[in-house]
VMD Tcl script that draws the C-alpha trace (Angstrom):
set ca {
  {0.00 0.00 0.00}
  {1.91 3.59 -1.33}
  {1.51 6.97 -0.49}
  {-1.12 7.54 -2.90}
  {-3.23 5.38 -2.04}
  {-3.78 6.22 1.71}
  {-4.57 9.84 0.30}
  {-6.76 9.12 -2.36}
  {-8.52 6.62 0.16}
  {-9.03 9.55 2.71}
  {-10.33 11.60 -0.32}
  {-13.21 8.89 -1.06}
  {-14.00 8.80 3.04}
  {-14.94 12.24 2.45}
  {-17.52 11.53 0.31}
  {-21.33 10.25 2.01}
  {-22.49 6.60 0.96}
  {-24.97 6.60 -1.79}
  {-26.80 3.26 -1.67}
  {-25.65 1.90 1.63}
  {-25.62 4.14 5.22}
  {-22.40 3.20 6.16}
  {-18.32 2.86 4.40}
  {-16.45 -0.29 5.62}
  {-12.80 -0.18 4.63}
  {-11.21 -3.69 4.79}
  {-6.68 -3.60 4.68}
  {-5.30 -6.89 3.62}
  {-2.57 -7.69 5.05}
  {-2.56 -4.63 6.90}
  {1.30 -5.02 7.39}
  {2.32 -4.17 3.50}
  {1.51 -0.43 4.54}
  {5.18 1.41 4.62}
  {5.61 3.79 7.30}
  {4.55 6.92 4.73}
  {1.19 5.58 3.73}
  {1.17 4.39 7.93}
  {1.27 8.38 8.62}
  {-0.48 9.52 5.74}
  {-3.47 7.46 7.04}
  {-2.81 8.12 10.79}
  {-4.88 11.57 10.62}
  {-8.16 9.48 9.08}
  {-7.54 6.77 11.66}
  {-7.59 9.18 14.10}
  {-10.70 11.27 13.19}
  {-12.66 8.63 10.43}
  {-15.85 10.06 8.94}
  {-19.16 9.07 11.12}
  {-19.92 6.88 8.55}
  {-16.30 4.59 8.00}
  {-14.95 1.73 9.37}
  {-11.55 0.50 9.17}
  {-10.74 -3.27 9.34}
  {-7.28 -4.01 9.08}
  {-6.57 -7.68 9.37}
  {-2.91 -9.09 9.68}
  {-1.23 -12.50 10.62}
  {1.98 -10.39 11.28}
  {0.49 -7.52 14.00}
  {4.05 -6.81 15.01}
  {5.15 -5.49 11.45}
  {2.35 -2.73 12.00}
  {3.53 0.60 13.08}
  {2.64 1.38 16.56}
  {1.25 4.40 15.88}
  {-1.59 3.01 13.99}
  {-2.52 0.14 16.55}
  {-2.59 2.59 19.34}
  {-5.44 4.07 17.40}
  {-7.58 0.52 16.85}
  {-8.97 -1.76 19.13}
  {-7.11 -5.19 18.57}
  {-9.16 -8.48 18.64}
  {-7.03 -11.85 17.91}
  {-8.26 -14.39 16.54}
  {-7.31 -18.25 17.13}
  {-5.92 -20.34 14.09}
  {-7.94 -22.38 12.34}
  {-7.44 -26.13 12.89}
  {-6.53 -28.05 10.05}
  {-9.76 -29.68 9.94}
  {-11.90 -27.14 9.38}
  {-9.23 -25.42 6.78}
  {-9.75 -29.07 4.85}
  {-13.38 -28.56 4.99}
  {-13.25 -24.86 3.47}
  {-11.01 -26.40 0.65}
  {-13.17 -29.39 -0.12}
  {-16.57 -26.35 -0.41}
  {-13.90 -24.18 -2.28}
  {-13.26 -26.91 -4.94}
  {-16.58 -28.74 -5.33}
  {-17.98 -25.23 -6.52}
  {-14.95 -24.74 -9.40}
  {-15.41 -28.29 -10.25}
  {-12.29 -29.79 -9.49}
  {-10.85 -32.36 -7.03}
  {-8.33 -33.49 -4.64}
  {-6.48 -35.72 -2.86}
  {-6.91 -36.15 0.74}
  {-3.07 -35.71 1.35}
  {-3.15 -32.41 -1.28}
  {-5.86 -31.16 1.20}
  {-3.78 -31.91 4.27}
  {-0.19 -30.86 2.94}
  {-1.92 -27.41 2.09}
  {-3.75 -27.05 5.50}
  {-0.10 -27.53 6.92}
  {1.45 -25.04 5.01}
  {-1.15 -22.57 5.79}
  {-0.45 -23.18 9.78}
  {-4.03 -22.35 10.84}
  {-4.57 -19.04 8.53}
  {-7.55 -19.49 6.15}
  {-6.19 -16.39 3.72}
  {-2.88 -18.30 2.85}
  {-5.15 -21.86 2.46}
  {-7.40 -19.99 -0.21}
  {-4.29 -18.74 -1.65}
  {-2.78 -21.56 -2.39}
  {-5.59 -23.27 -3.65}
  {-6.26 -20.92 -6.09}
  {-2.49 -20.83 -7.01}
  {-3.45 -25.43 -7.68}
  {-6.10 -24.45 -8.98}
  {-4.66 -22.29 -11.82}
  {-1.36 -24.67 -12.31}
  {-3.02 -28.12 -12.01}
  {-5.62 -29.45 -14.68}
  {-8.56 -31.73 -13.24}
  {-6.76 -33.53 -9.57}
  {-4.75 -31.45 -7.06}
  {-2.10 -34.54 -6.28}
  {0.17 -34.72 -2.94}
  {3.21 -33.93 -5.63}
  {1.48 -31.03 -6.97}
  {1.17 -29.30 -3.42}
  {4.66 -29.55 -3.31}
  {6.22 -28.52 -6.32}
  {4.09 -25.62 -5.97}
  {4.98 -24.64 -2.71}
  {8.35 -25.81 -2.88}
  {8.56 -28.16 -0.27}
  {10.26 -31.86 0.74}
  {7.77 -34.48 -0.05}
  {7.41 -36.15 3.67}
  {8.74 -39.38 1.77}
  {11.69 -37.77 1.58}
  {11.73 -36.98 5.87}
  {10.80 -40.67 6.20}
  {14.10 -41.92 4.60}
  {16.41 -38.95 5.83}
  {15.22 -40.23 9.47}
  {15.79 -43.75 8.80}
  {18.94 -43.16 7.26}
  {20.16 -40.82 10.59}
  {18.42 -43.56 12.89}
  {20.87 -46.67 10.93}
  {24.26 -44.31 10.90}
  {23.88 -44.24 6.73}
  {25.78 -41.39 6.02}
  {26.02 -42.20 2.23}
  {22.70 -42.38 2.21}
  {21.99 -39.08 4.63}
  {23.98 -37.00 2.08}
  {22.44 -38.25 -0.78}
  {19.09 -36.82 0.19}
  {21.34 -33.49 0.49}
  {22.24 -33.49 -2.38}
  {19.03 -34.70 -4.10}
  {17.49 -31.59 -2.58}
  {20.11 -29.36 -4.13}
  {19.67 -30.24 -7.31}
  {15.92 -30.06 -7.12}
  {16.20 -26.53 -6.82}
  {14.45 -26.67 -2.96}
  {15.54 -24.22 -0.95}
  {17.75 -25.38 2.35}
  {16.46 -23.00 4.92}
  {13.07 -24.38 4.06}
  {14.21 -28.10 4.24}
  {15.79 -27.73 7.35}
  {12.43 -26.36 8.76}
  {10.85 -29.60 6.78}
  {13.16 -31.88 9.00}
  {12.97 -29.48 12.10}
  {8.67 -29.78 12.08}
  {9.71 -33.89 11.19}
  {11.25 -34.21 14.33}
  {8.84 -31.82 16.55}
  {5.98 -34.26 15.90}
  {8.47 -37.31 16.70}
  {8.73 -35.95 20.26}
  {4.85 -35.26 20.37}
  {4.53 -38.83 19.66}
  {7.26 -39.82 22.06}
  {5.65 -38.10 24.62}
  {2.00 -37.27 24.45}
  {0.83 -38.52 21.06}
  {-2.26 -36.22 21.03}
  {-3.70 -35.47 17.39}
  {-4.62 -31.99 17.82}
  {-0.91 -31.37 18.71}
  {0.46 -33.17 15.56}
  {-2.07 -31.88 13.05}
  {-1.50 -34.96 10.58}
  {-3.45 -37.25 8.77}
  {-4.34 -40.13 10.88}
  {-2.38 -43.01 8.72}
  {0.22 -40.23 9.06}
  {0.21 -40.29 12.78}
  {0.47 -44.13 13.22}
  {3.74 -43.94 10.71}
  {4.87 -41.05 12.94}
  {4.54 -43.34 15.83}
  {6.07 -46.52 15.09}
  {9.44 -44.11 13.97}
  {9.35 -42.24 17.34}
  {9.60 -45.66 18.88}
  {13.19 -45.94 17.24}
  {14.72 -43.13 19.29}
  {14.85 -42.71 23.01}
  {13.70 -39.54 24.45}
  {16.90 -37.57 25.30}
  {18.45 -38.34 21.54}
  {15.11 -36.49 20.01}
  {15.46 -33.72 22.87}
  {18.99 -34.15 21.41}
  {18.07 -34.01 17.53}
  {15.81 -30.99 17.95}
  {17.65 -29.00 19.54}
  {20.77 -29.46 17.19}
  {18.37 -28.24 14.06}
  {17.32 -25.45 16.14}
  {20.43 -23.83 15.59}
  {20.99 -24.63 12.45}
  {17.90 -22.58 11.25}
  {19.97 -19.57 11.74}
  {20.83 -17.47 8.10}
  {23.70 -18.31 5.99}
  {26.10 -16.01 4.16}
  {25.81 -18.71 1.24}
  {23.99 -21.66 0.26}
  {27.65 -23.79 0.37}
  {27.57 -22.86 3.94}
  {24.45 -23.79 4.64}
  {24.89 -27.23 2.72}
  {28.39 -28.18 4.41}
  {26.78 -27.21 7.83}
  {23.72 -29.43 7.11}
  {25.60 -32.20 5.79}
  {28.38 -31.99 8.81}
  {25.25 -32.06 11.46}
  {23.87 -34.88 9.90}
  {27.21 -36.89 10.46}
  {27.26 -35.72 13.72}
  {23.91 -36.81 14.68}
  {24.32 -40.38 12.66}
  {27.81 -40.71 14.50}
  {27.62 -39.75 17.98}
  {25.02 -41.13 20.51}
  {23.50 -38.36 22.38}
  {21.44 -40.86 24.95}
  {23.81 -40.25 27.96}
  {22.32 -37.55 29.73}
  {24.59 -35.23 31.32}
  {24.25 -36.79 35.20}
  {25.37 -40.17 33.44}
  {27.95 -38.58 32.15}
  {28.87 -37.18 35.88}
  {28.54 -40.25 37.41}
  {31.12 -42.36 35.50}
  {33.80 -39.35 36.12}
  {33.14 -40.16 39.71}
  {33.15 -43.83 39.66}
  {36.45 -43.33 37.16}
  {37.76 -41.11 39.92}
  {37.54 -43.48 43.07}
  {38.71 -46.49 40.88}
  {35.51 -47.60 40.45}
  {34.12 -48.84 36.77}
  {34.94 -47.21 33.78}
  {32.27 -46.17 31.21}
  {31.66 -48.66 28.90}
  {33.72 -48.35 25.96}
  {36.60 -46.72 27.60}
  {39.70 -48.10 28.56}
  {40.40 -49.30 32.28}
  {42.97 -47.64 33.99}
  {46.22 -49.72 34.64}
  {46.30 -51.57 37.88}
  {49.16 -50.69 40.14}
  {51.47 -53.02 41.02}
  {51.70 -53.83 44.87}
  {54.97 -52.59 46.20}
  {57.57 -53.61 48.38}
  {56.15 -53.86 51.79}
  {56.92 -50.81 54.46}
  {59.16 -51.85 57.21}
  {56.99 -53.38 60.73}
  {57.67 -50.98 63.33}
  {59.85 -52.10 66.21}
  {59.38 -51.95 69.94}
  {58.41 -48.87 71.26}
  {61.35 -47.26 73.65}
  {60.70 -45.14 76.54}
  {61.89 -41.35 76.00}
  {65.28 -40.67 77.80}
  {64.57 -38.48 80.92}
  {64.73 -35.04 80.06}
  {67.66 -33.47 82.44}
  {67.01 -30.61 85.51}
  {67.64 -27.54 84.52}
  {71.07 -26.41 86.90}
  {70.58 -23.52 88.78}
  {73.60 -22.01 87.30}
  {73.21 -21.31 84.16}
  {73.90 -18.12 82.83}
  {71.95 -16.05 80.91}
  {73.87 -16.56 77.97}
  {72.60 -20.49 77.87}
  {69.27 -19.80 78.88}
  {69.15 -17.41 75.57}
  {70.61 -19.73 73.27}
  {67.33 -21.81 71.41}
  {67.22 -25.20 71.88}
  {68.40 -27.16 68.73}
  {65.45 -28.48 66.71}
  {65.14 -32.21 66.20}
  {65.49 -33.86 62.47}
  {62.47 -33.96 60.58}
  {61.26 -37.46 60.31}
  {61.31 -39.35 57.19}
  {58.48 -39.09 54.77}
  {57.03 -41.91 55.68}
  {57.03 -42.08 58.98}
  {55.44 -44.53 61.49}
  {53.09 -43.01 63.79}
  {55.40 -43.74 67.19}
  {52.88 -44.97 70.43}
  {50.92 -43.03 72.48}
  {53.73 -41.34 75.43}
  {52.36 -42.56 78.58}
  {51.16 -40.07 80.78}
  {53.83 -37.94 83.28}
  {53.32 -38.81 86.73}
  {52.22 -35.66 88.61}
  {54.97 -34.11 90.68}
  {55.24 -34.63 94.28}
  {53.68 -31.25 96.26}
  {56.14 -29.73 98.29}
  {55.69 -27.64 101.41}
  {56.09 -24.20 101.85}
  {59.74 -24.49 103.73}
  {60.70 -26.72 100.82}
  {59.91 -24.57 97.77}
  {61.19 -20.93 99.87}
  {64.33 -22.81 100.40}
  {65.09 -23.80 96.76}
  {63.76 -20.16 95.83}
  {66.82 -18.55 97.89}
  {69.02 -21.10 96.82}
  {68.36 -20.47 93.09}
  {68.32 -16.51 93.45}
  {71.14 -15.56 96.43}
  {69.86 -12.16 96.11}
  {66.46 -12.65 97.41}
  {67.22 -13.32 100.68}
  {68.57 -9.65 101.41}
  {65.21 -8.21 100.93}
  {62.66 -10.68 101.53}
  {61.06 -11.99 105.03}
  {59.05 -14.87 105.04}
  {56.26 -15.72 107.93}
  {52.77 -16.79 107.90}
  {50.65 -13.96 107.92}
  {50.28 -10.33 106.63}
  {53.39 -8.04 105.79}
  {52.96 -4.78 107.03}
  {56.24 -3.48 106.40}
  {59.95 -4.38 106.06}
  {62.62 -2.44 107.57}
  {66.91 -2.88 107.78}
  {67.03 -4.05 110.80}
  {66.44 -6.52 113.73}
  {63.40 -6.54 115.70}
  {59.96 -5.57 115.30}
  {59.18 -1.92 116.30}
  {55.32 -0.66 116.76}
  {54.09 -2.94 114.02}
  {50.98 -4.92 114.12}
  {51.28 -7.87 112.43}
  {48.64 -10.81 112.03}
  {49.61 -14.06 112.04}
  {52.99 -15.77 113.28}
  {56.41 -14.24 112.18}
  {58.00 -16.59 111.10}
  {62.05 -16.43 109.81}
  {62.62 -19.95 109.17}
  {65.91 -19.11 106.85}
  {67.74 -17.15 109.41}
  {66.47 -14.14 108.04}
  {65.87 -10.96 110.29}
  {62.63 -9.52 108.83}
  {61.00 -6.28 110.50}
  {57.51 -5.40 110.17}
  {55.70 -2.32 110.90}
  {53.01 -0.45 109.82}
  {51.64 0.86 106.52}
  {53.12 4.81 106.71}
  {56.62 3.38 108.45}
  {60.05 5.13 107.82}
  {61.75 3.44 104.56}
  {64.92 4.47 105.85}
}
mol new
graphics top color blue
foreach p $ca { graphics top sphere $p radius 0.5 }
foreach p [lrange $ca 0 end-1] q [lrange $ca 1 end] { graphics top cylinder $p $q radius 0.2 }
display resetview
């Protein structure tokens, strides 16, 4: 839809209906409207005559400017199931005379996917190309699509590791003139309705035949759920453009390889599991080598007797400074692999020693001490140079068992 046509439509709005009392302006396919005749149009949309309605119908609403949907009220509409598209064909060609085949019907339903407007379409594109029946082969060589005969041996092929036979197909597609991105859609749908069948099997969800559902079924049975997860994701990708059509071949024919080649049924957590088990010695996956078994070695030495630890000597009460600075030397580190020596038996606890005892070996370790120290049994109040005790109060027994003449007084007593 141009320019000039949006304007010379808001020119005939402006006009009053003759016969009828009302204008109803139908846009098909509303999307083919460029972004000029969009805003040459947007000031009718806007403000349309009391007497016009728009209806613009679409299968592709998100190709539509916003500007112009913010100005209609939207109603979707469900797709069409393929039964009732195969009924509208069936009226359409009983009333031009003509017939069809129930897989022509089906094949074209398919392609429509649900949309009546591209079913009538194509029809009437049959309609003028064939003379008398509308075959399966007609559909598509019309259309330009893989005959599903062709799917059929591409997935037996891929499910018995022929890959002479896989890129044969290829390259009888190629030189069909078929277009790749379109045939690997073909096998990408081919594979969708094997995991329907693998997994829920419901017609409504397949939108086949029903002969072609019970061949759809017995293949599905072939392949194990995670390879199709497996399968369908891998053609996902590979729907992406291609700068060239060798690209797209070489990719095609190097996933089909792949997929022919290398079994896809170990699920991930398998895959885990065996790492582990390979890990702690345990069974190796099958098909991978075991790992070499070590030979036993030479046994380890038996550990001897255990030996008491030598007495550790008294420290002397004459060493100097000088030796008591000097670090002990540290023992040899054991051997690598050592044997864990047994358990040290417990010290026996030391003998407790009364209070003569331990003052005596004090003075005797420190001479100096005994110049300036008294010891008794009770409180010191004070200690003084001299002999005697001289108005001190002291409580408890004085007692100078080390020939020691100690002088207590009180609390504020002369130092001197």
């Amino acid at each position: 839809i141009s320019v000039d046509q949006a304007r010379e439509l808001a020119q005939q709005l402006s006009l009053s209906s003759y016969e009828g009392r009302g204008t109803v302006v139908v846009i098909r396919p509303a999307d083919a409207m460029n972004r000029n005749a969009a805003n040459a149009l947007l000031k009718t949309l806007e403000e349309p005559p009391s007497h016009a309605v728009f209806i613009l119908a679409t299968t592709e609403a998100h190709k539509i400017p916003a500007t112009i949907i913010s100005r209609c009220q939207r109603y979707d509409f469900r797709r069409v199931s393929i039964g009732d598209i195969v009924t509208l064909l069936r009226n359409i060609l009983n009333k031009e005379g003509m017939k069809a085949t129930d897989e022509a019907l089906y094949a074209i339903a398919r392609a429509a996917e649900g949309g009546v407007r591209d079913a009538e379409s194509i029809m009437d594109e049959l309609i003028t190309y064939c003379d008398g029946e509308i075959t399966f082969q007609d559909v598509f060589d019309v259309l330009g699509l893989v005959d599903w005969r062709v799917l059929h041996t591409l997935c037996d092929a891929l499910s018995a590791g022929d890959i002479a036979r896989l890129l044969t197909l290829v390259e009888e597609v190629v030189s069909a003139g078929k277009d790749l991105s379109q045939f690997v859609e073909e096998i990408l749908r081919y594979y969708r309705n094997l995991l329907v069948c693998k997994t829920s099997g419901s017609a409504d969800l397949l939108r086949l035949p029903p002969d072609e559902i019970a061949e759809m079924r017995a293949r599905a049975d072939r392949f194990g759920l995670v390879k199709l997860i497996g399968i369908v994701e891998q053609f996902a990708t590979l729907t992406n453009g291609f700068d060239s059509q060798l690209a797209q071949r070489t990719a095609l024919e190097a996933l089909l390889i792949r997929l022919s080649k290398v079994d896809v049924e170990v699920s991930l957590d398998t895959i885990m599991e065996k790492l582990v088990l390979l890990g702690q010695g345990g069974v190796c996956p099958s098909g991978a080598a075991a790992p070499p078994k070590k030979e036993p070695g030479p046994n380890p030495p038996e550990a001897g007797p255990a030996h008491a630890a030598p007495p550790v000597p008294a420290v002397s009460p004459a060493r100097t400074a000088r030796e008591e600075s000097v670090p002990p030397a540290r023992p040899a580190a054991p051997p690598a692999a050592a044997i864990t020596p047994p358990p040290v038996p417990a010290k026996p606890a030391e003998p407790v020693l009364s209070l003569e005892t331990r003052q005596r070996a004090l003075v005797e370790e420190h001479p100096g001490l005994a110049a300036v120290l008294g010891v008794f049994r009770g409180k010191v109040v004070a200690v003084k140079s001299g002999a005697g005790v001289e108005e001190s109060e002291v409580e408890g027994e004085i007692a100078p068992p080390l020939g020691l003449d100690a002088d207590f007084g009180d609390d504020t007593a002369d130092p001197d």
